[in-house]
N, C-alpha and C positions, 0 to 999 in steps of 0.2 A: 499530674502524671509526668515523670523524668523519662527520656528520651534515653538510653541509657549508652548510645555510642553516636557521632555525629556521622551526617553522611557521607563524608570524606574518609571518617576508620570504617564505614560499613565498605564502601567502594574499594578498602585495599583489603579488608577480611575474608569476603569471598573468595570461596577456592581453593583459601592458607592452607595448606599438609606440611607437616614439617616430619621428617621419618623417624628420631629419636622419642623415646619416653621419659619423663621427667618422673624420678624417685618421687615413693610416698604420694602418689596423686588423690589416691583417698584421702589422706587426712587434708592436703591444699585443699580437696572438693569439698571436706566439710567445714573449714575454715572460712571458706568462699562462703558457705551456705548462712555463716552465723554472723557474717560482715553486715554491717547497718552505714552508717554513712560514707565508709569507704568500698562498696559494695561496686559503684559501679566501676573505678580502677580499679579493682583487685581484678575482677571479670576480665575485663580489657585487659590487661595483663598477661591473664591467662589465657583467649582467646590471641594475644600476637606471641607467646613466648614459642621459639620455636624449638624449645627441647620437650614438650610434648605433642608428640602426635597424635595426628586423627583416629589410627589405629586405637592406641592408647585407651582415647578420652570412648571410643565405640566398645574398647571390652569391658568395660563398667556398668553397660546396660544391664548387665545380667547382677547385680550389685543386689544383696537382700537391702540395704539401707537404701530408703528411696532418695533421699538427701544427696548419696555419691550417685544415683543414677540420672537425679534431675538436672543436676550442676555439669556433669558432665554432658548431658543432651543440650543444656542451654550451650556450653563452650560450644560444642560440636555445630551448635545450631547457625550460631552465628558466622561460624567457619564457612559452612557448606550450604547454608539459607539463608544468607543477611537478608536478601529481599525480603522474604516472608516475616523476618524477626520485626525486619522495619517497619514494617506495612503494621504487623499487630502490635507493635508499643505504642504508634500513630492513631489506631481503631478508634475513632467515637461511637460511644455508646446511643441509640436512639429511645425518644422516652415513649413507653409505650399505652395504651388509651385506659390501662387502672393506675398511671403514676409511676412504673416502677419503669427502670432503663434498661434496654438487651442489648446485645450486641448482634447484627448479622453481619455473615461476609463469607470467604469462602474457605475458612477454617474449619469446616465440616467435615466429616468424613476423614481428617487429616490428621493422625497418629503425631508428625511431627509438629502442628501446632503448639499441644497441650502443656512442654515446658515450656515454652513463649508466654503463651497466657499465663500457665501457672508463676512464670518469674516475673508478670506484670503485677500478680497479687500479691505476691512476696516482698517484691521491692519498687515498686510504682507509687508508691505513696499516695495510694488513691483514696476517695471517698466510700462510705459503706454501700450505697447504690452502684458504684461500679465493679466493686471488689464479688459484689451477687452475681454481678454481668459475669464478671469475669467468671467465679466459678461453674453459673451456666455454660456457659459457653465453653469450656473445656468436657464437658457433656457428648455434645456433639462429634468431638475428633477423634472417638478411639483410641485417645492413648493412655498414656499413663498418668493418672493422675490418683487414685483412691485412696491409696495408703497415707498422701500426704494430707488429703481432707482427713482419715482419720485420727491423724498426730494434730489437726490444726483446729480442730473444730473448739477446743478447751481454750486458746487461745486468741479467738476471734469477739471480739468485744459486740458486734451488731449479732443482734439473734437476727434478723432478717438472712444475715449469710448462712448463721449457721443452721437455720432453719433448710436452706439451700442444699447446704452441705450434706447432711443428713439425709436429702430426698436426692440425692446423687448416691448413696451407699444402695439403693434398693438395685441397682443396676450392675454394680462392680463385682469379679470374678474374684474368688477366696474368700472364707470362711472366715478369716481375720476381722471384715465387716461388724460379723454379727455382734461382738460386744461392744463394740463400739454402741452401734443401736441399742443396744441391752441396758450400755449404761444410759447413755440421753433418756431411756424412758424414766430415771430417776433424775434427769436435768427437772431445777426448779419453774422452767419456762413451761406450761401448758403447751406453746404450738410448738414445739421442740420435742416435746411427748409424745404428740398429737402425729407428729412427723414420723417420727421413730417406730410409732406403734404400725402405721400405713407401710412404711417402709420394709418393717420385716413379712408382713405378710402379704411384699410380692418377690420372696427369696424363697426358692424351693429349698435351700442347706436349712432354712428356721424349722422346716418341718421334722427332722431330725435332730434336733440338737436343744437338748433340754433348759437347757438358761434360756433360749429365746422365749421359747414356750411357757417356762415359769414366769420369766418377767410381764409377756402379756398377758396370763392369767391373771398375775397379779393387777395387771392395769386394768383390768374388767370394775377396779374399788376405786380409780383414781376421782380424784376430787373433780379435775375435769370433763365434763361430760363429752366433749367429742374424744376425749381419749379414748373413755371406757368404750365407746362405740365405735373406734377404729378399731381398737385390741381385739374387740367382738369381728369385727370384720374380717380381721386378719387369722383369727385363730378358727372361723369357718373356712376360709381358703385355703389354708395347713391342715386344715381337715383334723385337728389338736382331742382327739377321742378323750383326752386327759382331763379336758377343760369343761365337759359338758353340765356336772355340777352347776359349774360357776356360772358360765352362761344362762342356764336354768334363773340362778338368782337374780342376773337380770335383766328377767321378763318384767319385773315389777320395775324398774329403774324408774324414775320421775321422768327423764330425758328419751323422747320419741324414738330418734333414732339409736340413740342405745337398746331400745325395746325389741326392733326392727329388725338392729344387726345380731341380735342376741339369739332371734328365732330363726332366721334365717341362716346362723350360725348351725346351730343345732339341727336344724332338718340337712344342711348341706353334710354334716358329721354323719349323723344317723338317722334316716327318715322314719323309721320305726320309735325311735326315741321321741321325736317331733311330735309324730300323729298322737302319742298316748299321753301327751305333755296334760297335767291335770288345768293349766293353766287355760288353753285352747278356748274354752268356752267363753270366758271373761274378755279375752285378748280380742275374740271376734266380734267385742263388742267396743271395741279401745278406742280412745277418742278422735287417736289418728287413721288415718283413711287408710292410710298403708300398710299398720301394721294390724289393723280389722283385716282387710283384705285379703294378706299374708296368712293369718292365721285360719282365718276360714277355708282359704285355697288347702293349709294341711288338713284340717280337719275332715274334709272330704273326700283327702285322696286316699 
């Protein structure tokens, strides 16, 4: 992990306002954004140059490109928050009792976090287990971060992050999400699928909007077995009336829980479809305990 200012420029950054704006700062911000080993002078650069102001680098939050709004919160961040900036470039991750590493501390709840973090994943040069943390942990702060998990998620070489990444979209505000998730459920990685599928159906916008619902119908055939029984899961919580057919078919799946989610599916859509399901009598004899159970509990009501 690079350090990415010492604490003698943090100690003179804090507080910087300078009252001019420096022409063309969107395109500096995107040029800043696409900087790799001269990344962290350019930054520095732009954080001491005093022909743009605080002002300035604040009315770019509203930027539809997340790239001029993030570069711009990191300049601003470091002006007005070196403490905080310093403190999380510094964070050690702690490893936790299934192997994997998190991060805690008090960037919770904290909107201006999340370009910090997000600029440690950027250009921290970190390991695939930290780059996880790191995207967890931008989770937490409420801020902005979604649109750039979904421009980054293509580019992320560990599925483990982007497995991450993916299970952060079930949460973010805008519609833009869902094909994102639409696509991943055609990512060749099973838990990437498996993620995507869980993912949309806990977004109420999937429940309207016909590409999500097609895509998880269609994942009711994936070769993957927890897909096809997350798809099922998700398309009974969307309450997906479109999908019942498909669900129907599978009640027979080889995969328990696929069986499970499939009928549970369908009574949660239509209980009247459920109860007359021709299937019922067979299912409440199924090998699994659960989905005997299940089916006998409709069959009675």
């Amino acid at each position: 992990m690079r350090t990415f200012f010492s604490c003698v420029t943090i100690a003179a950054l804090i507080g910087l306002s300078a009252p001019a704006s420096a022409g063309d700062l969107d395109g500096r911000l995107l040029t800043l954004q696409s900087a790799e080993a001269s990344y962290e002078g350019t930054l520095s650069a732009l954080v001491e140059d005093a022909a743009v102001s605080d002002a300035s680098l604040a009315a770019l939050a509203g930027s539809p490109d997340w790239r001029v709004r993030h570069q711009s919160a990191v300049a601003l961040g470091w002006r007005q928050n070196g403490e905080l900036y310093t403190s999380l470039a510094g964070m050690q991750p702690i490893e936790t009792r299934v192997g994997t590493v998190r991060f805690t501390g008090d960037f919770r709840g904290m909107p201006e976090a999340a370009p910090a973090l997000l600029d440690r994943y950027l250009h921290g040069g970190e390991d695939a287990g930290t780059r996880r943390a790191l995207v967890e942990a931008m989770f937490f702060t409420g801020g902005d971060w979604g649109q750039a998990l979904v421009e980054l998620i293509g580019s992320e070489p560990a599925l483990d992050v982007r497995v991450m990444m993916v299970a952060g979209l079930r949460d973010v505000e805008g519609s833009w999400a869902l094909p994102a998730l639409v696509g991943a459920l055609e990512d060749g990685s099973p838990e990437l699928r498996s993620e995507a599928a869980r993912a949309l159906g806990a977004r109420p916008d999937a429940a309207t909007d016909s590409a999500s619902l097609a895509a998880l119908t269609l994942a009711l055939s994936d070769t993957d077995a927890p897909t096809r029984a997350d798809a099922a899961r998700s398309l009974g919580v969307l309450e997906a009336a479109g999908s019942l057919d498909s669900l129907e078919s599978l009640l027979s799946d080889p995969d328990a829980d696929a069986r499970l989610n499939a009928l549970r599916a369908i009574s949660r859509i239509d209980a009247e479809v459920a109860a007359g399901l021709p299937q019922l009598d067979a299912l409440s004899q199924d090998s699994d305990g659960r989905v005997a159970r299940l089916a006998a509990k409709i069959a009675g009501s």
